[in-house]
Backbone as CSV, one residue per row, in Angstrom:
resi,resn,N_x,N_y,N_z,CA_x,CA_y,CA_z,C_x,C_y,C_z
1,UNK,95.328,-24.924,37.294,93.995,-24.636,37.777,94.049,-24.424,39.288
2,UNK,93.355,-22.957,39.870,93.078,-22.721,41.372,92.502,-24.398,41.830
3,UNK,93.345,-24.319,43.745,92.556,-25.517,43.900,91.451,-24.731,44.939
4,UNK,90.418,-25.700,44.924,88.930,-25.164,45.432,89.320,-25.053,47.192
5,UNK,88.893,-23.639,47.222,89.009,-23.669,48.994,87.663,-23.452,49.926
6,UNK,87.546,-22.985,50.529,86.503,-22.741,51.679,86.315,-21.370,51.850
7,UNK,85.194,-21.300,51.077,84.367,-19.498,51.349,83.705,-19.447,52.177
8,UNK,83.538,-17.878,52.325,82.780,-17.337,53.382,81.528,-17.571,52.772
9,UNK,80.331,-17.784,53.973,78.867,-17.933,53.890,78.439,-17.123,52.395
10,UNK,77.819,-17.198,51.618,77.002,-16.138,51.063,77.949,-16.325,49.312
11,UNK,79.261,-16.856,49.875,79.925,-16.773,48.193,80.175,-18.080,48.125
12,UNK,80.846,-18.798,46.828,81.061,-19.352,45.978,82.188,-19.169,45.477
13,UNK,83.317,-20.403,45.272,84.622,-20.374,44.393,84.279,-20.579,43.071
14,UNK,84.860,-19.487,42.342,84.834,-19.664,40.987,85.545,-20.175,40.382
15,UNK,86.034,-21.508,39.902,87.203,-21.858,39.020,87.951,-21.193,39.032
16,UNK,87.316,-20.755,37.403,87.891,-19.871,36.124,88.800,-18.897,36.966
17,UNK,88.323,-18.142,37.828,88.742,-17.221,38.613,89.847,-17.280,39.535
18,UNK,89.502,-18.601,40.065,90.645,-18.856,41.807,89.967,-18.537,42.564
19,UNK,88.744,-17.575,42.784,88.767,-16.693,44.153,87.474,-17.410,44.408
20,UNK,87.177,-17.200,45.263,85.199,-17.030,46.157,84.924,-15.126,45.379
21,UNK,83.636,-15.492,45.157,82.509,-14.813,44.388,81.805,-14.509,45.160
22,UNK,81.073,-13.032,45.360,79.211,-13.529,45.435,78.698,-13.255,44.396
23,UNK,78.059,-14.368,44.428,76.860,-14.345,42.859,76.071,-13.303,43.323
24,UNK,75.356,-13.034,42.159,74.347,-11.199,41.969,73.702,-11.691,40.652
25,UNK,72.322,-11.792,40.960,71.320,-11.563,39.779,70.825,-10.533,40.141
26,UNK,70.774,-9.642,38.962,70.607,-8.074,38.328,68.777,-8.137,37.826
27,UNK,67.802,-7.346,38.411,66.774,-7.581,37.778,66.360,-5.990,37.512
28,UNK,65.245,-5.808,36.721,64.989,-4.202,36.303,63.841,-4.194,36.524
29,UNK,62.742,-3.734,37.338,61.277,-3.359,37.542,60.951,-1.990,36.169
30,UNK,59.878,-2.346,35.951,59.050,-1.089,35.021,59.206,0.304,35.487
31,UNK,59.591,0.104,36.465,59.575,1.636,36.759,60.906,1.870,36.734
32,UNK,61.904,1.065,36.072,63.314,1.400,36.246,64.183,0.966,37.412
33,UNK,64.171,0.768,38.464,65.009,0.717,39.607,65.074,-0.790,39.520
34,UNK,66.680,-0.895,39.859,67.120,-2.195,39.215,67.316,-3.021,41.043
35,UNK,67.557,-3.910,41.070,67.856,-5.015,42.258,68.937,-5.913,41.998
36,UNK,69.719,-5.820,42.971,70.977,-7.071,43.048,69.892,-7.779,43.864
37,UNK,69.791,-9.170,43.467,70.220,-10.358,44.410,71.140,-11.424,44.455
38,UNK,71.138,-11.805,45.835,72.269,-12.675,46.214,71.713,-13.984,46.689
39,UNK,71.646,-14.862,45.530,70.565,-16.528,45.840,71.656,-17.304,46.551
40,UNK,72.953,-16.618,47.003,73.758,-17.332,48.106,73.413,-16.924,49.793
41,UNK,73.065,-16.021,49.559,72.693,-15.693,50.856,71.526,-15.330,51.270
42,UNK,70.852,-16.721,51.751,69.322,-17.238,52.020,68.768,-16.182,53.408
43,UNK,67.887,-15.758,53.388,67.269,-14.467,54.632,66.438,-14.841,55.488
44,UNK,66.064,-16.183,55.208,65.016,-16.706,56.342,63.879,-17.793,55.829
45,UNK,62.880,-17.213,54.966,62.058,-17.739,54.488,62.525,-18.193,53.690
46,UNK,61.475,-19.549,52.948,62.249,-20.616,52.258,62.980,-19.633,50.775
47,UNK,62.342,-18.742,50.157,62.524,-18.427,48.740,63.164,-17.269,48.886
48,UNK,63.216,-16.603,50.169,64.219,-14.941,50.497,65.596,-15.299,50.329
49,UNK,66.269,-14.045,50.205,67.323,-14.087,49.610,67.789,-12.228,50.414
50,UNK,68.988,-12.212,50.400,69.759,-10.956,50.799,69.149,-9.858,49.168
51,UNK,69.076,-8.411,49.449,68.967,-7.825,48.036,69.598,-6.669,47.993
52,UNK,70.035,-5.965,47.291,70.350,-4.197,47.264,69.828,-3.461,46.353
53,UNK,69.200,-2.540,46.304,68.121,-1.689,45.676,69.486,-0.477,44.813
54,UNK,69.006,-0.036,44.190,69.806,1.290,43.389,69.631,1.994,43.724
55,UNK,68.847,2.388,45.317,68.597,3.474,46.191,69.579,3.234,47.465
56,UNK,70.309,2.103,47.384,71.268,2.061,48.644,70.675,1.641,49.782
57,UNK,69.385,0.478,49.158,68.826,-0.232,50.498,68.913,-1.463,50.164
58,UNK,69.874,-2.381,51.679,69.606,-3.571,51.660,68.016,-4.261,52.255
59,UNK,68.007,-5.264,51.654,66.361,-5.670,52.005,66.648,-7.231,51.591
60,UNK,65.634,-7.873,51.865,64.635,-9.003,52.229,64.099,-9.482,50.916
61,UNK,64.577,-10.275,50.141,63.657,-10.531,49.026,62.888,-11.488,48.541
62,UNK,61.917,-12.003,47.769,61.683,-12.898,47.626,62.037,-13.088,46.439
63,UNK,63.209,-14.308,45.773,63.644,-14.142,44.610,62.863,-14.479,43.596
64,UNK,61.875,-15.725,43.646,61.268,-16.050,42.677,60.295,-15.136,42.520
65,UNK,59.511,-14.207,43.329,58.804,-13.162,42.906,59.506,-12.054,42.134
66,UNK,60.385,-11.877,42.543,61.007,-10.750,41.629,61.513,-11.433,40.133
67,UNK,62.128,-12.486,40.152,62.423,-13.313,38.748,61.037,-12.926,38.168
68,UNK,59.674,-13.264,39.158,58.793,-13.341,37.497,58.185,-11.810,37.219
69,UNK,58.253,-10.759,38.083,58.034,-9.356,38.089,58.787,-8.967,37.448
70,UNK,59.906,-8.714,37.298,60.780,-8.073,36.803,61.476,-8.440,35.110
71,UNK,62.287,-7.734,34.498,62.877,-8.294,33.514,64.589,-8.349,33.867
72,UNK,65.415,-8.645,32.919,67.001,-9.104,33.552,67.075,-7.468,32.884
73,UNK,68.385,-7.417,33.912,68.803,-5.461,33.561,69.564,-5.965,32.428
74,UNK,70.102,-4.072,32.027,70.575,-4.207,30.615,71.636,-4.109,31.048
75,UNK,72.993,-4.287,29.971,74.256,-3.989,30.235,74.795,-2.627,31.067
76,UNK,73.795,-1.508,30.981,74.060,-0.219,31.109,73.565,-0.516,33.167
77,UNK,72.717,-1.001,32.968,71.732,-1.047,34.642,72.920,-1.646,35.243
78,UNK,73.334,-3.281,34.404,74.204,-3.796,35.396,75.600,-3.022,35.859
79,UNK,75.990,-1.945,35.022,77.169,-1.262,35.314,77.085,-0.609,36.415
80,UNK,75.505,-0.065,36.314,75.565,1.332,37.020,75.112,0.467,38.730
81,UNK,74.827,-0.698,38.869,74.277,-1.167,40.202,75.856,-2.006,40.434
82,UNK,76.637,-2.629,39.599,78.039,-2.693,40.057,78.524,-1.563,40.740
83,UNK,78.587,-0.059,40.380,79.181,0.680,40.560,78.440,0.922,42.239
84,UNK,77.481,0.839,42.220,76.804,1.193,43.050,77.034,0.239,44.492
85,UNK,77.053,-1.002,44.381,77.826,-1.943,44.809,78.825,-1.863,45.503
86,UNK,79.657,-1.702,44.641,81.076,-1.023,44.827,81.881,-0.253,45.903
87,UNK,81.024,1.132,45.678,80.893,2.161,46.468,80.418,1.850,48.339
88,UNK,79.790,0.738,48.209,79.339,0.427,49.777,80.033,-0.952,49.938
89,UNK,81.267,-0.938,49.201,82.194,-2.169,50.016,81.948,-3.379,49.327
90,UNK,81.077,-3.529,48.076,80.891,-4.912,48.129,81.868,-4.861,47.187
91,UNK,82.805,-6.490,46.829,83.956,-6.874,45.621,83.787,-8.143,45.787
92,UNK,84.339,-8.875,44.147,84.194,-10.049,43.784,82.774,-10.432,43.433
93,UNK,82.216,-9.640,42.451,80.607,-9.927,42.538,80.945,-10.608,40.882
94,UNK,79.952,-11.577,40.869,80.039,-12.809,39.704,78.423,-12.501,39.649
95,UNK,78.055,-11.340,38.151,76.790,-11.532,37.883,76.232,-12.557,36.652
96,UNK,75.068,-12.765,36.930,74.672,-13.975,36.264,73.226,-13.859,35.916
97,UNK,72.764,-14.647,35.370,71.701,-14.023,34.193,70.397,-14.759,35.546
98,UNK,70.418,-15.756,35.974,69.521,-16.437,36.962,70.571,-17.451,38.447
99,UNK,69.768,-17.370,39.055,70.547,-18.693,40.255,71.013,-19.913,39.534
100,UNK,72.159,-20.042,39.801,72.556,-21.685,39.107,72.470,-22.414,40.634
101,UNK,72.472,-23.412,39.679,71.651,-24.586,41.097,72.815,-25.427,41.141
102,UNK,74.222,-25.211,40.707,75.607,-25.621,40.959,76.172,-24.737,42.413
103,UNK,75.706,-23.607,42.311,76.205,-22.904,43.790,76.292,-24.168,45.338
104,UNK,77.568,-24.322,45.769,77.084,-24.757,46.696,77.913,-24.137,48.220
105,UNK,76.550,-22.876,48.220,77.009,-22.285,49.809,75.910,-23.080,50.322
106,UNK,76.110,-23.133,51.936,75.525,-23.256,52.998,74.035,-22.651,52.912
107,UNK,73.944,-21.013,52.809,72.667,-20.891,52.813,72.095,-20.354,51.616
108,UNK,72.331,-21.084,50.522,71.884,-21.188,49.034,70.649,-21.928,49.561
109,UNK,69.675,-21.584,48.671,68.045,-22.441,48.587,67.924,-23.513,47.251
C-alpha cells in the first residue's frame, strides 16, 4: 500500500491510487451545460468552491446551490467535461458522485 504524502492545496491522496487527486463533482443544468466542481478548493465564501463550465470558463461557485439546481451528469457528460478538462492542463481528476466529507485539504469546507 502507497504511503500517504503531502498534496498540493486543492487535492487529496488517494489510497487505492498512490497519487494526490483533485476531486470533481460533475453536475448537468436543464439546459445541458455540465459543471466540474472542485469541493477541495474553497473560493472565499463559506459554501464557494473553484468550478469549470463546458464553455472553458473557470468561475466561482456556490456548491450547495448547484447540488440542489442541477442533476449528477451522465456517463457521456462526464467524458466529454474530462476531456474538456484535459485539454486545459488539468490531470489526476477523481470524479465523484457528491463532496465526501473524508477529503482532508486545507481549503475543503
Amino acid at each position: 500500500m502507497a504511503k500517504e504524502k503531502h498534496c498540493l492545496v486543492g487535492t487529496v491522496f488517494d489510497k487505492k491510487l498512490g497519487k494526490c487527486v483533485i476531486p470533481a463533482v460533475f453536475r448537468t443544468w436543464d439546459n445541458g451545460s455540465t459543471v466540474a466542481l472542485f469541493p477541495t478548493n474553497k473560493t472565499g465564501s463559506q459554501n464557494h468552491v473553484a468550478s469549470f463550465t463546458n464553455f472553458g470558463k473557470h468561475d466561482d461557485a456556490d456548491y450547495k446551490h448547484i447540488i440542489s439546481t442541477t442533476r449528477p451528469a451522465t456517463q457521456k457528460e462526464t467524458k466529454k467535461m474530462l476531456r474538456e478538462l484535459q485539454k486545459v492542463g488539468y490531470g489526476n481528476i477523481r470524479v465523484n458522485k457528491k463532496r465526501d466529507h473524508r477529503w482532508k485539504s486545507k481549503d475543503s469546507f
